[in-house]
N, C-alpha and C positions, 0 to 999 in steps of 0.2 A: 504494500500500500504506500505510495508516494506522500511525502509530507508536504502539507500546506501551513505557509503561515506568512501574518504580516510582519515585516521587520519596522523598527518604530526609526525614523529619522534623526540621526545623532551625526555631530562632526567627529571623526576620527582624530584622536592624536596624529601627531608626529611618528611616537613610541607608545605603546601600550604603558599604563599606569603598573609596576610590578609590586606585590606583595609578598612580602618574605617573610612567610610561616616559619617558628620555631617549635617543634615540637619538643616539650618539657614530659618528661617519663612522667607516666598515668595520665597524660592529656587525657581529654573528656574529647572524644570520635564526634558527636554532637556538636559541640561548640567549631569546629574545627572545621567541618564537612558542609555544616548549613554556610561559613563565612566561604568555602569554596563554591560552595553552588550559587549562590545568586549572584559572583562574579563571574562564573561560567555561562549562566543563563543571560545574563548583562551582555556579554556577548554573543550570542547570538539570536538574542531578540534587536540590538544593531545590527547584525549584518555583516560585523567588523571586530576587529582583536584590541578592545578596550582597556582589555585587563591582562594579565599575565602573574602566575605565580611560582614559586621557588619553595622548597623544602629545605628547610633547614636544620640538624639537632646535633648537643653535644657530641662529637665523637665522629658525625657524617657517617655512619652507619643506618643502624636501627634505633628505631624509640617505637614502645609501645604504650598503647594509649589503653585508658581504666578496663577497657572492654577484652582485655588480652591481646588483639590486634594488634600486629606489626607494622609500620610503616618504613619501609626505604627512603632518609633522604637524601635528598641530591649534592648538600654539602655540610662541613663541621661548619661551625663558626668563623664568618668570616669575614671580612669589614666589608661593606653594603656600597650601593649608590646615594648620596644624598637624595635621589628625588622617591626611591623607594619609600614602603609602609613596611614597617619589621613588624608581623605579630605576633606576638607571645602568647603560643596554647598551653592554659592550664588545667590542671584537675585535681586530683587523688593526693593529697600528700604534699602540694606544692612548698613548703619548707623544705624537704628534703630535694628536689628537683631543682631547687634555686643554688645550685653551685656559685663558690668562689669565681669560680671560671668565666661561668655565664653572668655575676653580677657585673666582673670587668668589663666583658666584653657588652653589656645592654648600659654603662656609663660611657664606653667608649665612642658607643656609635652614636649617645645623644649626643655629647659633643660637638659631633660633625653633623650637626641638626638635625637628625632622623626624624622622622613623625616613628612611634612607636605606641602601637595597643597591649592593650591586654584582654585575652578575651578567659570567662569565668573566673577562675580563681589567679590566673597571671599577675593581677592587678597587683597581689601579693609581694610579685616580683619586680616591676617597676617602683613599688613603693622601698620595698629595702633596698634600690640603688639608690632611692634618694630623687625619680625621676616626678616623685606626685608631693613632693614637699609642697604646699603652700595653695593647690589645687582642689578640684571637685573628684572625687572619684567614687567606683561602685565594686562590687564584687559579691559573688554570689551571697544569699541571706545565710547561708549554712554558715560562711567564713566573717563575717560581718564583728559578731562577737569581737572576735582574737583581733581580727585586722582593727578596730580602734583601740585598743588596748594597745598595740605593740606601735600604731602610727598616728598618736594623735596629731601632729602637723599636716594630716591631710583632712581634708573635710568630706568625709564619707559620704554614700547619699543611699535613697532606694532605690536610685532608679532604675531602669533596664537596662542603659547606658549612657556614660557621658563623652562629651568629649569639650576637655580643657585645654584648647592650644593646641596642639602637635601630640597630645598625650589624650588620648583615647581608651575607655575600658568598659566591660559588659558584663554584666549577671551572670553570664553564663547560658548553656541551654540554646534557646530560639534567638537570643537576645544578640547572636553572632548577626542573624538576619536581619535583625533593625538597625544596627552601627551600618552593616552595609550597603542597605536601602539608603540611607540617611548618605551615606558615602556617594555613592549612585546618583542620587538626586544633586548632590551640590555638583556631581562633575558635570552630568549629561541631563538634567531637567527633569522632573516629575512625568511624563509622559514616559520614559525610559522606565525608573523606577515601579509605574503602578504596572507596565508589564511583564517585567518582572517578579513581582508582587503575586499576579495573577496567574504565571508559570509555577509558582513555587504552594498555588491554594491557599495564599497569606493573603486572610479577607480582613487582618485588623492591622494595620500599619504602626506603630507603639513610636513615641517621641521619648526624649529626654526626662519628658514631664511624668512619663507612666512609670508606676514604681512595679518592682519584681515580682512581690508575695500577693496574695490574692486578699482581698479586704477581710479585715476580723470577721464580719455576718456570712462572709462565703469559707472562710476556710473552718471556723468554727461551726457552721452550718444551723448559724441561729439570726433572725434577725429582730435583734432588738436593740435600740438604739441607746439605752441606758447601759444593757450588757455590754455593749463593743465601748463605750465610751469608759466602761471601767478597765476592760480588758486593756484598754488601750494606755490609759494610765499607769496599770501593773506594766506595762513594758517599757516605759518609756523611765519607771523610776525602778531600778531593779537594783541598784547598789545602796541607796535609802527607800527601803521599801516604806508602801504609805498605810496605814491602821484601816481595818475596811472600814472603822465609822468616820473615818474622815474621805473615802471613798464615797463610802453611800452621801456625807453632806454633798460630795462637790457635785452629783448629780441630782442631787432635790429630794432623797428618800431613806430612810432610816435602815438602821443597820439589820435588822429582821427582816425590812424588806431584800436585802440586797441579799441575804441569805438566801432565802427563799427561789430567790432570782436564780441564783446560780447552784442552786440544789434541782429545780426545775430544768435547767436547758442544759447542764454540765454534770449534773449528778456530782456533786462536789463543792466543798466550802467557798468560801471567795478564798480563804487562809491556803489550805489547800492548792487551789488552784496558783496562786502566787506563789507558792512554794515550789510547784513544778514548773513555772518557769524561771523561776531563780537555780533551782539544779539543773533544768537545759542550758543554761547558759555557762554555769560551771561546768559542765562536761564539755561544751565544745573549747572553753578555754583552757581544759587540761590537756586535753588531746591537741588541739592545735597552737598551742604557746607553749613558752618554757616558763613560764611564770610560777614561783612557788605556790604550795600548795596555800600557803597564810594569805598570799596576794589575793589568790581566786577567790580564797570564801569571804574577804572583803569585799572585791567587786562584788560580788553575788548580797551583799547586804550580809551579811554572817558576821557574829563581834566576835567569834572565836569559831578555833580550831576544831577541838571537839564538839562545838555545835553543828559544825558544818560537816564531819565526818560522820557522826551520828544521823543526820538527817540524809547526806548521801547514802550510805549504807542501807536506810530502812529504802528510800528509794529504787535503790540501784545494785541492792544486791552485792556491794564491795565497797569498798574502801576509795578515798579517791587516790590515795597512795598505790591502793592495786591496780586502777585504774591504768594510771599511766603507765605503772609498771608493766602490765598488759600490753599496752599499747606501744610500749617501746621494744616489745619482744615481738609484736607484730612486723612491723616498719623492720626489722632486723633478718627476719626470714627471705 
């Protein structure tokens, strides 16, 4: 069966625009594959070789991404074109994947003015070279925790992705597809863009402004606008947490009610429920920082050690000293 299709009318560069994938061991195949395909489809819904890409990873061998999949790339580390895009694919573990090597080499080549992303959890990696000092930047909600804690000089955001200058970064997941629609659009004009869009079944185009996670009434899958408004304040104060009767005032309604509230839609205290996000958010910062155990149960609102042990433990089944301990015998295999 012969193909039919309209190519949308764009001017050709000179040269194809090149992006230079880095692939970071445990990359996320997703983040990575969606930011190749809508520059592939880019071109050929022009008609014309727009884009072009490069593989790049420690070593110029192999790198394998979360999915166990092997990728071949095409070179080690290597000093770039100024007009290129260097992107940094991250995923699984990215402290461990951010090499000595590779912070040299992602300082070196801003330097010489590189535009450089990060897409999912990369952001990580731009920020320990020091490349998101004093900027916007996003990264997946899983990493969000640890990454303000270890980068307070960057100003975090939620959103799907940003981009500050020459410094670019995404949530992760689909959000490969937005940076590079967005990308798309400023090169060759929205008309290019929504065909693309419409090659790839992307019916919801996501800006800057859209944030990652899905709204407290959709992902708690309740909608009440007093419950999400307290939910929302339990997260927003997790290192001073607030007393639910000063919860229940700031929304208009007494502390029974607000019991009752969240015994109905959560089967659970308001106490309770605070409580498990204050130990989710200790577990993603034991696992992903180095931060002592006494730090963590601070950030987490904890005045002591043994309070915070004790209440992980009934939680979580271990220690948070096991925890990591665990977890660094994982990463070791």
């Amino acid at each position: 069966m012969s193909e039919t299709r309209t190519t949308v009318p764009v001017t050709a560069p000179n040269k194809p625009k090149r992006f230079v994938f880095v692939l970071l061991d445990n990359f996320s195949m997703l983040s990575f594959s969606a930011a190749v395909e809508a520059l592939r489809i880019a071109n050929r819904m022009a008609g014309s070789v727009l884009y072009s890409w490069h593989l790049v990873g420690e070593g110029g061998d192999i790198v394998k991404c979360s999915a166990g999949i092997s990728y071949v790339v095409d070179a080690d580390l290597e000093e770039q074109l100024r007009d290129d895009v260097v992107v940094l694919c991250g995923g699984i573990d990215v402290q461990a994947a951010t090499t000595k090597r590779l912070l040299n080499w992602i300082r070196r080549e801003a330097r010489r003015g590189v535009t450089m992303a990060g897409l999912c959890t990369a952001g990580y990696s731009l920020a320990k070279a020091g490349l998101l000092d004093g900027k916007k930047a996003t990264i997946h909600w899983e990493n969000s925790d640890s990454f303000a804690e270890e980068f307070e000089e960057v100003e975090l955001t939620k959103s799907v992705f940003v981009m500050d200058g020459n410094r670019y970064t995404t949530a992760g997941g689909t959000a490969s597809i937005d940076l590079m629609l967005k990308l798309i659009a400023n090169d060759h004009g929205e008309e290019l863009t929504n065909a693309v869009a419409d090659q790839l079944i992307y019916s919801s185009i996501r800006t800057d402004q859209d944030t990652q996670r899905l709204s407290i009434p959709t992902r708690i899958g309740v909608r009440h606008p007093k419950l999400s408004q307290v939910i929302q304040m339990m997260e927003a104060n997790i290192e001073e947490p607030i007393s639910p009767s000063i919860l229940a005032k700031e929304v208009g309604m007494s502390t029974r009610q607000l019991e009752r509230l969240f015994r109905r839609y959560l089967n659970r205290s308001p106490k309770r429920y605070y409580m498990e996000l204050r130990l989710q958010k200790a577990r993603n910062l034991l696992m992903q920082t180095d931060m002592s155990v006494i730090n963590v149960a601070l950030a987490c609102g904890f005045a002591s050690p043994s309070h915070f042990s004790k209440c992980y433990r009934s939680h979580y089944q271990t220690t948070p000293y096991r925890e990591r301990g665990a977890q660094a015998a994982r990463l070791s295999i």
